[in-house]
matplotlib code that plots the C-alpha trace (Angstrom):
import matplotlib.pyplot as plt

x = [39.4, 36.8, 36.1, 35.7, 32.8, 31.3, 31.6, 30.2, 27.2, 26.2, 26.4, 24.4, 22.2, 21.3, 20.8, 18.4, 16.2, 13.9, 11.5, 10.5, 14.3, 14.6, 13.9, 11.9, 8.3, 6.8, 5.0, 1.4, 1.9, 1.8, -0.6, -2.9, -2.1, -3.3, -6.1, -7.3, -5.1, -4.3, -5.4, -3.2, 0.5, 1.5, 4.8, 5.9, 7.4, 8.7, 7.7, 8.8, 11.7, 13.6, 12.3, 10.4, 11.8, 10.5, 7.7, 6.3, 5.9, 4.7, 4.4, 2.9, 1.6, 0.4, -1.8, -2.4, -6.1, -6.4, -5.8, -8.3, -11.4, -13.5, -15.6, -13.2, -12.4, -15.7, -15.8, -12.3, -13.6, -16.5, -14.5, -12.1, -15.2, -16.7, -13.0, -12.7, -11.5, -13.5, -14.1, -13.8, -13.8, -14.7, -15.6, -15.5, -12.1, -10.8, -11.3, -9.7, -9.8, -8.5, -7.9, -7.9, -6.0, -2.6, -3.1, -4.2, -5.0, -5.8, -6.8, -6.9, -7.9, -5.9, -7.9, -5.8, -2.0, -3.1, -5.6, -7.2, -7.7, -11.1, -9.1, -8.4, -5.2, -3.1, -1.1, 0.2, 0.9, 3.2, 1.8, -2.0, -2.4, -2.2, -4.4, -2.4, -2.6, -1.3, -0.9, 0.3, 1.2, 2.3, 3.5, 1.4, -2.4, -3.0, -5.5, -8.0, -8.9, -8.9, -12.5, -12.1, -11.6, -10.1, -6.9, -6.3, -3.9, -5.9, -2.3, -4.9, -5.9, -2.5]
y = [-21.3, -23.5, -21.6, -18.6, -19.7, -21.1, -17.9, -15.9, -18.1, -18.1, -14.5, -15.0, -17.1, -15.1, -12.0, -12.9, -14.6, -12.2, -11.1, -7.4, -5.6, -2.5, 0.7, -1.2, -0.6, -3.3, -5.3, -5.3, -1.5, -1.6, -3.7, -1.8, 1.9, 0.3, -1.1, 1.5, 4.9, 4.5, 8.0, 10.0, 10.2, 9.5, 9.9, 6.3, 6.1, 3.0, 3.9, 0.6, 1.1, -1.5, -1.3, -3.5, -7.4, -10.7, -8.9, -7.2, -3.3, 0.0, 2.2, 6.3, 6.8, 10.7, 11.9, 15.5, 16.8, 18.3, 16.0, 13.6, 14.3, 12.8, 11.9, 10.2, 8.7, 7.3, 5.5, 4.3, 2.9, 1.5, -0.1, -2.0, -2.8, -5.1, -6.2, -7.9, -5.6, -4.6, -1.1, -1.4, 2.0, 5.5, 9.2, 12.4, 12.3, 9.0, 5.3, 2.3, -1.3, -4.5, -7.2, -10.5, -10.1, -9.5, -5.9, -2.9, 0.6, 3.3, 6.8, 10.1, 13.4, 15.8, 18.3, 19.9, 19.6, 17.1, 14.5, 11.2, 7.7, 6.4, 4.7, 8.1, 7.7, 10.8, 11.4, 14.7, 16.4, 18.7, 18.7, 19.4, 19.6, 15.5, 12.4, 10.2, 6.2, 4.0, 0.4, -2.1, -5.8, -7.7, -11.4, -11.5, -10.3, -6.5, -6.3, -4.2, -6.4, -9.5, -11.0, -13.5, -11.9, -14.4, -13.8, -10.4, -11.0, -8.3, -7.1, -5.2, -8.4, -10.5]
z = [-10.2, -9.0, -5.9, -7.7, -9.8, -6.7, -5.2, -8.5, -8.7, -5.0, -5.2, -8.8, -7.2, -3.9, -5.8, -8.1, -5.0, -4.4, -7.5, -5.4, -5.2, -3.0, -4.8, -7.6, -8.0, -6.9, -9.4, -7.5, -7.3, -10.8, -11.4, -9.4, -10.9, -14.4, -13.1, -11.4, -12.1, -15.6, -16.7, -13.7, -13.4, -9.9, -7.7, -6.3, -2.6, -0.6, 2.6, 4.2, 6.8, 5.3, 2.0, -0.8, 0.4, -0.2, -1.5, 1.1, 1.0, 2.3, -0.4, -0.9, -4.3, -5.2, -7.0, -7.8, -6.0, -9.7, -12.0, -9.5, -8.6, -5.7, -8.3, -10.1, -6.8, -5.7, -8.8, -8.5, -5.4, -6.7, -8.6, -6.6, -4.4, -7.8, -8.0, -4.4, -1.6, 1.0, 2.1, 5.6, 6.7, 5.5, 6.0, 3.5, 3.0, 4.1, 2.8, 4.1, 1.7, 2.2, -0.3, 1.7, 5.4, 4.2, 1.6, 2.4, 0.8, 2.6, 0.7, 1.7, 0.1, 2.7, 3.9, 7.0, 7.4, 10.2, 9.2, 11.5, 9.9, 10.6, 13.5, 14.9, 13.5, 12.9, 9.9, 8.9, 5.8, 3.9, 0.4, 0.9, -3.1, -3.3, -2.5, -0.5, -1.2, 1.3, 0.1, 2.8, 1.4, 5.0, 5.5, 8.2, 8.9, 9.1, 12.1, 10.2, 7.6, 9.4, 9.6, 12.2, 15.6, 17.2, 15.1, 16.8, 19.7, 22.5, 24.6, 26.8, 27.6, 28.6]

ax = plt.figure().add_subplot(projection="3d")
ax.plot(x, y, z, "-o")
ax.set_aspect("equal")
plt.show()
């Protein structure tokens, strides 16, 4: 009898560890569409190939084009400009922000089923009707918003 309690509250114990469970929304996610999104329903994906742990994520949100303007936008982005992150690369259609080294959000307002980053990235598309918000929270630095170069591991260069 005693071994089975030790065996229900390890089990107990090991699955309440992590605050960010798989195939919950994570809570910065949410945090972030009521800042920012409160007036626009959105569609939630965890994009992550292993999914929301030990709270780290890749996540879509979607936003429907009409229900969002770029106006609305811009001023969404405004916003989280006076709010800390840092818009560290843009064009008509595209913005990329970070929020310190480790969180990222990248936006795009899909124009063509095949679309570029302002990397030259290319992403493609098969529902032109939504903005598409990438937020990235890493354990480790994401190289585009790290400020201090000599972070960046070059592998051209080993």
């Amino acid at each position: 009898m005693k071994l089975i309690s030790i065996i229900i509250l390890c089990v107990l114990s090991f699955g309440c560890a992590n605050t960010e469970k798989i195939g919950k929304t994570p809570n910065m996610i949410i945090e972030i569409m009521n800042n920012y999104f409160t007036n626009y329903e959105y569609i939630y994906q965890d994009i992550s190939a292993r999914g929301n742990q030990n709270g780290k994520f890749y996540a879509l949100i979607e936003i429907n084009k009409n229900d969002l303007s770029r106006e609305d936008m811009s001023s969404i982005i405004a916003d989280l400009k006076k709010n800390g992150w840092v818009l560290k690369g843009s064009k008509s259609n595209f913005y990329h922000l970070c929020n310190g080294d480790k969180i990222s959000m990248n936006v795009l307002f899909p124009e063509k089923i095949k679309e570029f980053t302002a990397n030259q990235v290319p992403i493609e598309f098969d529902k032109m009707e939504m903005w598409n918000i990438f937020i990235n929270k890493s354990s480790s630095p994401i190289a585009e918003c790290v400020e201090d170069s000599e972070m960046i591991i070059d592998f051209n260069k080993l």
